[in-house]
TORLUM-933407 format. One record per residue: residue number from 1; residue in one letter; x, y, z of N, C-alpha, C in turn. Coordinates in pm, 1 decimal. Example, Ala and Ser with C-alpha at 12.3 -4.5 7.8 and 13.67 -1.06 7.14 Angstrom:
<atoms>
@n = 1&res = a&n_east = 1319.0&n_north = -569.0&n_up = 780.0&ca_east = 1230.0&ca_north = -450.0&ca_up = 780.0&c_east = 1320.0&c_north = -330.0&c_up = 780.0 $
@n = 2&res = s&n_east = 1285.0&n_north = -225.0&n_up = 708.0&ca_east = 1367.0&ca_north = -106.0&ca_up = 714.0&c_east = 1290.0&c_north = 3.0&c_up = 787.0 $
</atoms>
This chain:
<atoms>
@n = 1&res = x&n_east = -2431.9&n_north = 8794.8&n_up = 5477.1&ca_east = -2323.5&ca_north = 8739.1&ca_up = 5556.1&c_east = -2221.5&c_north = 8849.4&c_up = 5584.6 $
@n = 2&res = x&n_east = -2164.8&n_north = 8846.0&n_up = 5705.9&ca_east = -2059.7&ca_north = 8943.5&ca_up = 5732.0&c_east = -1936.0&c_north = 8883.9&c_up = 5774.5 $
@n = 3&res = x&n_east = -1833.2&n_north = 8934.8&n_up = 5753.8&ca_east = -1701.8&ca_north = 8892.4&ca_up = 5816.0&c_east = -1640.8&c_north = 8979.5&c_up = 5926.1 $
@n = 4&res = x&n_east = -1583.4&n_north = 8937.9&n_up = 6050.0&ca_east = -1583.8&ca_north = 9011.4&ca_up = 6154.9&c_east = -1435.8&c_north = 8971.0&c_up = 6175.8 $
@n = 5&res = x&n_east = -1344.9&n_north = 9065.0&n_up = 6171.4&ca_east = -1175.0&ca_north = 9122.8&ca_up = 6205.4&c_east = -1177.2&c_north = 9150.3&c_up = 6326.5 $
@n = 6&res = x&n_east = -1189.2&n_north = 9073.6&n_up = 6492.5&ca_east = -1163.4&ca_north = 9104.2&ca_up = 6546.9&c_east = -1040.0&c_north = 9100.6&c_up = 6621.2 $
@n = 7&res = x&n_east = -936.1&n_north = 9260.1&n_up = 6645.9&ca_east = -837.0&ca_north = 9243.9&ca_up = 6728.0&c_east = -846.8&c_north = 9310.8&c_up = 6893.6 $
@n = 8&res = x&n_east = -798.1&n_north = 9241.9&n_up = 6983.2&ca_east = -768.7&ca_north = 9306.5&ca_up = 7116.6&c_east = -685.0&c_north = 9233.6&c_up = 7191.5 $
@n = 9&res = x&n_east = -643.8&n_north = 9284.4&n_up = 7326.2&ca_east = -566.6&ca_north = 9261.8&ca_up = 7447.9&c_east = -581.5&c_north = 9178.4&c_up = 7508.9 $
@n = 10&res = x&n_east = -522.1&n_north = 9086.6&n_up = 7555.0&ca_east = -579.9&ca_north = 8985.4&ca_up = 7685.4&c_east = -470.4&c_north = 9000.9&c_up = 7779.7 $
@n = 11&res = x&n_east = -523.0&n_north = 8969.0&n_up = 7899.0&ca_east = -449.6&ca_north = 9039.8&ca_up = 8033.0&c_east = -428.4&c_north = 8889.7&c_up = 8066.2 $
@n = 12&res = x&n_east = -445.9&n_north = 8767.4&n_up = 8013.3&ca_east = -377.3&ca_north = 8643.6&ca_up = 8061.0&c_east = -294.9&c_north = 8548.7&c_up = 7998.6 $
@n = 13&res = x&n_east = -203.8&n_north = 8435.8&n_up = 8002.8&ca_east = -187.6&ca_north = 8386.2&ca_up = 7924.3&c_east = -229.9&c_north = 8361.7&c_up = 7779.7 $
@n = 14&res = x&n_east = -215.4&n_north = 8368.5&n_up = 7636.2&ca_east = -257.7&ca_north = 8306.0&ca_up = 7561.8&c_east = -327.0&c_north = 8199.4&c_up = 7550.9 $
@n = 15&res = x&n_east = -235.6&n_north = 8090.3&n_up = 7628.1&ca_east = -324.9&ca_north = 7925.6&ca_up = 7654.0&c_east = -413.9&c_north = 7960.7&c_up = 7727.8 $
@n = 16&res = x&n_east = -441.3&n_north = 8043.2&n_up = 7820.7&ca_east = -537.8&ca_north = 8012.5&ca_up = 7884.1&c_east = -708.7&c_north = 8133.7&c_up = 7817.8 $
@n = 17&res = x&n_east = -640.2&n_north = 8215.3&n_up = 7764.0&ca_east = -752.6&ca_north = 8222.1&ca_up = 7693.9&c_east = -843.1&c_north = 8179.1&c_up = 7603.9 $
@n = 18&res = x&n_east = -727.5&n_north = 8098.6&n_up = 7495.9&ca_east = -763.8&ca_north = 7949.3&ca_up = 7421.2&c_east = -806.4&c_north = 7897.1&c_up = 7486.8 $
@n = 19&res = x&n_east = -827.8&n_north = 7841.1&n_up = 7568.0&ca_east = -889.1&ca_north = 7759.1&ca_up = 7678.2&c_east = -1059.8&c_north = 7821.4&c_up = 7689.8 $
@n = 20&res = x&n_east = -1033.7&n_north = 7883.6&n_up = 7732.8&ca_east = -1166.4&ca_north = 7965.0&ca_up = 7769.1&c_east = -1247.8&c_north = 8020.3&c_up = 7626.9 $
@n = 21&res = x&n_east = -1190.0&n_north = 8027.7&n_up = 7522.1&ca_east = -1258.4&ca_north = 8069.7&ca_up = 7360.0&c_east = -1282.4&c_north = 7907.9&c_up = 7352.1 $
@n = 22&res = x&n_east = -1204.4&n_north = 7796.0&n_up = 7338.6&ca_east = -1278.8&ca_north = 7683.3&ca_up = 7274.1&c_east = -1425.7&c_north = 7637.6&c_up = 7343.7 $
@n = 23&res = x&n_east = -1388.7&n_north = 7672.9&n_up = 7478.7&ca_east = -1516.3&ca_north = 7650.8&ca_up = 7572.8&c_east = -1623.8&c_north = 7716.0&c_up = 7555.0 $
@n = 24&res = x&n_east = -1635.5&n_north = 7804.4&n_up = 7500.0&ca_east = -1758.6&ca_north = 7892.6&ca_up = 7441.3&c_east = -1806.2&c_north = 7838.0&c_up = 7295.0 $
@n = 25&res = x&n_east = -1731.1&n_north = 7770.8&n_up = 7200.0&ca_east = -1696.9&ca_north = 7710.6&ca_up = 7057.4&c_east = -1874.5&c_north = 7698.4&c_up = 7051.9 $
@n = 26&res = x&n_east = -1949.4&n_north = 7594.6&n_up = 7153.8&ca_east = -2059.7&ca_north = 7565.2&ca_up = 7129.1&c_east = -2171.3&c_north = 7646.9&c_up = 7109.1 $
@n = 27&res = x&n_east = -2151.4&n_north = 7743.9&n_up = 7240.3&ca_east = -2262.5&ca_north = 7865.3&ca_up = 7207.0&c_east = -2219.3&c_north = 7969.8&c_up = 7111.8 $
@n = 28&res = x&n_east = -2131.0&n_north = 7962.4&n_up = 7028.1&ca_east = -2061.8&ca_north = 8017.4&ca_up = 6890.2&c_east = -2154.6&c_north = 7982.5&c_up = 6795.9 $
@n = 29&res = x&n_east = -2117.7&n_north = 7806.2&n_up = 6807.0&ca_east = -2224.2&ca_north = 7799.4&ca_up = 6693.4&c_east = -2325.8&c_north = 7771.5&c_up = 6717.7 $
@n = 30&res = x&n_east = -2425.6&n_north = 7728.9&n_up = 6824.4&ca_east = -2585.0&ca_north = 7775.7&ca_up = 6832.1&c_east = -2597.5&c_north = 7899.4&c_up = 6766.2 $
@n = 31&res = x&n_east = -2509.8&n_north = 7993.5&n_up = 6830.6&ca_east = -2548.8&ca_north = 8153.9&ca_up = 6727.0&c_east = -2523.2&c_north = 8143.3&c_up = 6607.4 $
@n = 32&res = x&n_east = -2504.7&n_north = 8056.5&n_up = 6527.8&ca_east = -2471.7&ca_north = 8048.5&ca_up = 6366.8&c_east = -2328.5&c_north = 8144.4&c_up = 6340.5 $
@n = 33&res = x&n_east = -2208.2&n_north = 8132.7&n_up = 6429.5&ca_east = -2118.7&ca_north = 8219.0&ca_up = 6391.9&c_east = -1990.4&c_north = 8156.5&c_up = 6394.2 $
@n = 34&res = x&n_east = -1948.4&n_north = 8117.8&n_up = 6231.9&ca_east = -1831.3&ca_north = 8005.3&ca_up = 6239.3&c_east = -1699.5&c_north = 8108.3&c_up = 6280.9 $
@n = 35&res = x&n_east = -1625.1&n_north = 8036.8&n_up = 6305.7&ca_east = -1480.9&ca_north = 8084.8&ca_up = 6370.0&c_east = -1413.4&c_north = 8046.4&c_up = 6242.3 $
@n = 36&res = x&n_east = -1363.0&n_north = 8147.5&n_up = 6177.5&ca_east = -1272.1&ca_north = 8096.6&ca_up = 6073.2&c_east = -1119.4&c_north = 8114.9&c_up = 6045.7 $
@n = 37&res = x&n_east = -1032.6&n_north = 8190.7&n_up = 6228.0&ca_east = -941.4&ca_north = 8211.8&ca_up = 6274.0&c_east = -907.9&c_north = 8241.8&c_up = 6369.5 $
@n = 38&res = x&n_east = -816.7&n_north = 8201.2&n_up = 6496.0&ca_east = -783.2&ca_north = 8259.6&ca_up = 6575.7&c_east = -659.5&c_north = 8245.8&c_up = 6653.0 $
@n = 39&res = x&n_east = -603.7&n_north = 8388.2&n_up = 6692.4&ca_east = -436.6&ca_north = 8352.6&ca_up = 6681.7&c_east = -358.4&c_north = 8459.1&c_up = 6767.0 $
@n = 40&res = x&n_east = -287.4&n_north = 8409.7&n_up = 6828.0&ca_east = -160.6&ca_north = 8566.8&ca_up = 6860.1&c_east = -97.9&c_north = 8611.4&c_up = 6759.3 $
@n = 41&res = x&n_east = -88.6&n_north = 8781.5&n_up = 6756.1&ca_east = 1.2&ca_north = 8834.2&ca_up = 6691.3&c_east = 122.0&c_north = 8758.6&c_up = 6741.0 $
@n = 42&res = x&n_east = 225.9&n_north = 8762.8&n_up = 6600.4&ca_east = 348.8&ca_north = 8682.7&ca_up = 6629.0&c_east = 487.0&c_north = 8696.9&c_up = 6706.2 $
@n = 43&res = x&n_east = 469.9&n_north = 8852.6&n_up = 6699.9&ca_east = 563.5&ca_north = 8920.7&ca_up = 6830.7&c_east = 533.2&c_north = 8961.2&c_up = 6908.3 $
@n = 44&res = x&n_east = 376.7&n_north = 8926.8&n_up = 6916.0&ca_east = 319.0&ca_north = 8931.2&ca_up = 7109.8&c_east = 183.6&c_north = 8898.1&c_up = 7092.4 $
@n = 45&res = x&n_east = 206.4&n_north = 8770.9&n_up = 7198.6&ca_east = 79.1&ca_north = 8714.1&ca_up = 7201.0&c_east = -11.3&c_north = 8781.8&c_up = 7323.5 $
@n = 46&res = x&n_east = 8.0&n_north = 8891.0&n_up = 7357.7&ca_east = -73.8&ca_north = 8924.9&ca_up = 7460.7&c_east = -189.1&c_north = 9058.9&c_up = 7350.3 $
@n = 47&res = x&n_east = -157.0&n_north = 9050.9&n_up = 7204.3&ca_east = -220.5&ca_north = 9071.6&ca_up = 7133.0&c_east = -310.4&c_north = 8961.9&c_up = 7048.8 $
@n = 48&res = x&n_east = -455.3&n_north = 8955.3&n_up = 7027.1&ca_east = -493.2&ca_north = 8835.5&ca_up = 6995.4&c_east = -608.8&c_north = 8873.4&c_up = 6807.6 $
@n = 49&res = x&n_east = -617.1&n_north = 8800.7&n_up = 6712.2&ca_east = -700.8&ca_north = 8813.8&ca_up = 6621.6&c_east = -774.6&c_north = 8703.5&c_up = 6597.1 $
@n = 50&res = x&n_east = -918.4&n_north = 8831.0&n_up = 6608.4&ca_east = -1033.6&ca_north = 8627.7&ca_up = 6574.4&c_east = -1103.1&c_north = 8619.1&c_up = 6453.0 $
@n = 51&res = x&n_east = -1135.4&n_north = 8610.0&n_up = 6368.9&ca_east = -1210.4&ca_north = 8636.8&ca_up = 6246.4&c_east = -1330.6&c_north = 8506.4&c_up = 6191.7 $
@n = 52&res = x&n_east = -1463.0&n_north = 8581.3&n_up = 6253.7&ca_east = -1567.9&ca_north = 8490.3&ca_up = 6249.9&c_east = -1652.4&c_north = 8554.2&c_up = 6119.6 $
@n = 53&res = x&n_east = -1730.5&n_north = 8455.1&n_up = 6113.4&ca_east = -1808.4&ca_north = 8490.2&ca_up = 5990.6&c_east = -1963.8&c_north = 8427.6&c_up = 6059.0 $
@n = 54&res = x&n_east = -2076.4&n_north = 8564.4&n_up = 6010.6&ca_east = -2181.0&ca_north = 8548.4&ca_up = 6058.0&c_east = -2304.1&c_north = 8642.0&c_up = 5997.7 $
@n = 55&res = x&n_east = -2422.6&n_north = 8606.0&n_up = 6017.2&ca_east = -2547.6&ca_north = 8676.6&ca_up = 5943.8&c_east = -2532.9&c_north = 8821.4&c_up = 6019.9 $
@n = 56&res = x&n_east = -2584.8&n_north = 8918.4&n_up = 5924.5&ca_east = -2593.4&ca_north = 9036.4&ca_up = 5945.7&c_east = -2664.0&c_north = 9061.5&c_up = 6178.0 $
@n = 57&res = x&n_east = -2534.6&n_north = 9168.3&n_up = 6181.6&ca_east = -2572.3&ca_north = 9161.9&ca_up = 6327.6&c_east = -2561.3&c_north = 9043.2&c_up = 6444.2 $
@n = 58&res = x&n_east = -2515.5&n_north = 8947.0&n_up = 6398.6&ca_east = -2518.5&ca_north = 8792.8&ca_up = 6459.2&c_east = -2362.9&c_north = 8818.9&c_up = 6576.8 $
@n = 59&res = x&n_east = -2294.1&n_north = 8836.5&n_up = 6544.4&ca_east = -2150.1&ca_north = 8854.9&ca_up = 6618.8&c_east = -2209.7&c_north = 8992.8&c_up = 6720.5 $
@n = 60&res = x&n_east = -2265.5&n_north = 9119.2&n_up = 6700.9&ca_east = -2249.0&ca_north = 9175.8&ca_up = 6782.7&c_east = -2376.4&c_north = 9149.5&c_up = 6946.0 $
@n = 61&res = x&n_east = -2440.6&n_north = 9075.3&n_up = 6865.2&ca_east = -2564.1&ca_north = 9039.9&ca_up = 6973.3&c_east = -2471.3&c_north = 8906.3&c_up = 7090.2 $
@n = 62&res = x&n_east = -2362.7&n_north = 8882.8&n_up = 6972.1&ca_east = -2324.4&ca_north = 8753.1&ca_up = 7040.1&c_east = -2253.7&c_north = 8793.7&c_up = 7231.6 $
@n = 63&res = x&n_east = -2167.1&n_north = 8944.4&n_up = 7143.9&ca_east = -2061.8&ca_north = 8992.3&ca_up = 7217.5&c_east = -2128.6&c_north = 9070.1&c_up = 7291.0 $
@n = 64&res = x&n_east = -2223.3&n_north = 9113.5&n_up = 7279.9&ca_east = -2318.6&ca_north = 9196.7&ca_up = 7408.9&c_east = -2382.5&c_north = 9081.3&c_up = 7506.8 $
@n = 65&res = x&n_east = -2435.7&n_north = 9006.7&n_up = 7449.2&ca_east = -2487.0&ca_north = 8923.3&ca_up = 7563.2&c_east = -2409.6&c_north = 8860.8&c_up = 7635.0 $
@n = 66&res = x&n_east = -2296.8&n_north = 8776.7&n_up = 7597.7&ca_east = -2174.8&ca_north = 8731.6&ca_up = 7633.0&c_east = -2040.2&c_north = 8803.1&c_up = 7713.7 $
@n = 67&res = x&n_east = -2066.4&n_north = 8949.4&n_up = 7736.5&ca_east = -1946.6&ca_north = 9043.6&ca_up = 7804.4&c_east = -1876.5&c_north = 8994.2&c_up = 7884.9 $
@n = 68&res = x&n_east = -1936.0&n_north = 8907.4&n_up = 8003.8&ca_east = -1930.7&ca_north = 8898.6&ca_up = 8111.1&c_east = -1801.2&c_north = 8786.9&c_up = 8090.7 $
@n = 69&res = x&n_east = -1873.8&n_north = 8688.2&n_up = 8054.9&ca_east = -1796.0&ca_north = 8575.2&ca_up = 7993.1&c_east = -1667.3&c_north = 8610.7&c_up = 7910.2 $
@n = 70&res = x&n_east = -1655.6&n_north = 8678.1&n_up = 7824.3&ca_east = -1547.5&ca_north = 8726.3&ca_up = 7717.5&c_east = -1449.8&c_north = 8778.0&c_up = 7797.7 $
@n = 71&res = x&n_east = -1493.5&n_north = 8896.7&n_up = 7885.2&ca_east = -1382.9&ca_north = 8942.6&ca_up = 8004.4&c_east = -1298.7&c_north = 8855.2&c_up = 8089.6 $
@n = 72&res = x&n_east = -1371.3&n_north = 8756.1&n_up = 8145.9&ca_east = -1342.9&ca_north = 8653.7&ca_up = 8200.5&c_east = -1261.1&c_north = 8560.9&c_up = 8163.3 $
@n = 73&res = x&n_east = -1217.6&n_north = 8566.3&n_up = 8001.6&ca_east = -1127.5&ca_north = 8471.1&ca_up = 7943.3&c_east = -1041.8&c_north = 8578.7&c_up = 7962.3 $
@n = 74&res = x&n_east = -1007.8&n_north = 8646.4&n_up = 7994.8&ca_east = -873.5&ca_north = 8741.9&ca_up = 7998.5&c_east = -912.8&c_north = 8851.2&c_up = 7902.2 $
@n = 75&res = x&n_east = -1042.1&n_north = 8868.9&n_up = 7784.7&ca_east = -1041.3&ca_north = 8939.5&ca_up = 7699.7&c_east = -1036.3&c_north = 9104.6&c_up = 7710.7 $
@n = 76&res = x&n_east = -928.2&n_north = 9188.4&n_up = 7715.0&ca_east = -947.1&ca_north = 9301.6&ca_up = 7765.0&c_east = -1057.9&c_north = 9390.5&c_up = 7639.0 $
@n = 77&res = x&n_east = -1162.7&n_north = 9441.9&n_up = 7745.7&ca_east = -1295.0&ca_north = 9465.5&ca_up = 7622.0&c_east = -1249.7&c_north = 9615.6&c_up = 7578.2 $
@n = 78&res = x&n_east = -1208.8&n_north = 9668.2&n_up = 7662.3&ca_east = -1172.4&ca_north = 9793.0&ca_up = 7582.5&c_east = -1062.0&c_north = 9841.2&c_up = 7452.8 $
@n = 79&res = x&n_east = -991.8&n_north = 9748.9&n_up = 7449.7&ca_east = -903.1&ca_north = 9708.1&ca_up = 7382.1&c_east = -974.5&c_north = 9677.7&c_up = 7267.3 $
@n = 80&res = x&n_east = -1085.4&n_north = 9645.7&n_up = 7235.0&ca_east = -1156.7&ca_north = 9562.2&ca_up = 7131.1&c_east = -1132.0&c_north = 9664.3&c_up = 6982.8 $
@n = 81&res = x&n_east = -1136.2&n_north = 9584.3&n_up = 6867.0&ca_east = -1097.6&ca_north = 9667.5&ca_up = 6749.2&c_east = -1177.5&c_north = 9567.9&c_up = 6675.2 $
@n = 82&res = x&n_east = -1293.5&n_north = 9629.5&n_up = 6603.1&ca_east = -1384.4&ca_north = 9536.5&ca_up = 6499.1&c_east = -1408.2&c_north = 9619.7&c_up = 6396.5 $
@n = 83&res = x&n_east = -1375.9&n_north = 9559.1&n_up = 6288.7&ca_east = -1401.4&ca_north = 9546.0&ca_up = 6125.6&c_east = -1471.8&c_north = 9482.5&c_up = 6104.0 $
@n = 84&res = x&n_east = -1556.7&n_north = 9463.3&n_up = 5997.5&ca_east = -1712.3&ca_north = 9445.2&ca_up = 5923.3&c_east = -1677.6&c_north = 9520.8&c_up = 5806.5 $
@n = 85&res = x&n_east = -1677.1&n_north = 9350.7&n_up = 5710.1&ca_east = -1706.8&ca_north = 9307.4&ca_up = 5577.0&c_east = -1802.8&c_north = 9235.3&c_up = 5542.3 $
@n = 86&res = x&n_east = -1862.6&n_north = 9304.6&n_up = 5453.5&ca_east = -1994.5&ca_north = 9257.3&ca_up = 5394.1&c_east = -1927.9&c_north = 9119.6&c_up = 5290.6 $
@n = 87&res = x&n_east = -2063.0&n_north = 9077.8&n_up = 5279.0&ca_east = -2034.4&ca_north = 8931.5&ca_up = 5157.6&c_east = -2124.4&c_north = 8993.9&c_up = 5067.0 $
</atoms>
């Protein structure tokens, strides 16, 4: 099992990227990858942290196949900052 720290940028509202992350919620978990946080930094939400938990390699297959989509919620991809903790 791994734990995944992800922080980055979004170029849109907060709500409306919430919007667009719960809408994906399902094909989250078909991939077996629970969401076990997600939030604006507290003095700027145009900074965002998600922290999923998932089988070895499971989150990054998620986020490669999914780019297109992730961008599209406002997620700025270059911005992306991932940590990986083992269980």
């Amino acid at each position: 099992m791994e734990t995944y720290i992800v922080s980055f940028e979004i170029n849109k509202p907060y709500e409306e990227w919430l919007i667009h992350f719960e809408q994906s919620r399902p094909s989250l978990d078909a991939a077996d990858i629970a969401v076990v946080f997600r939030g604006p930094r507290k003095d700027d939400a145009s900074k965002v942290c998600v922290i999923l938990q998932a089988q070895d390699g499971q989150v990054d297959k998620f986020m490669g196949a999914n780019a297109a989509m992730i961008a599209e919620s406002g997620h700025v991809l270059e911005s992306t900052v991932v940590n990986v903790y083992k269980s």
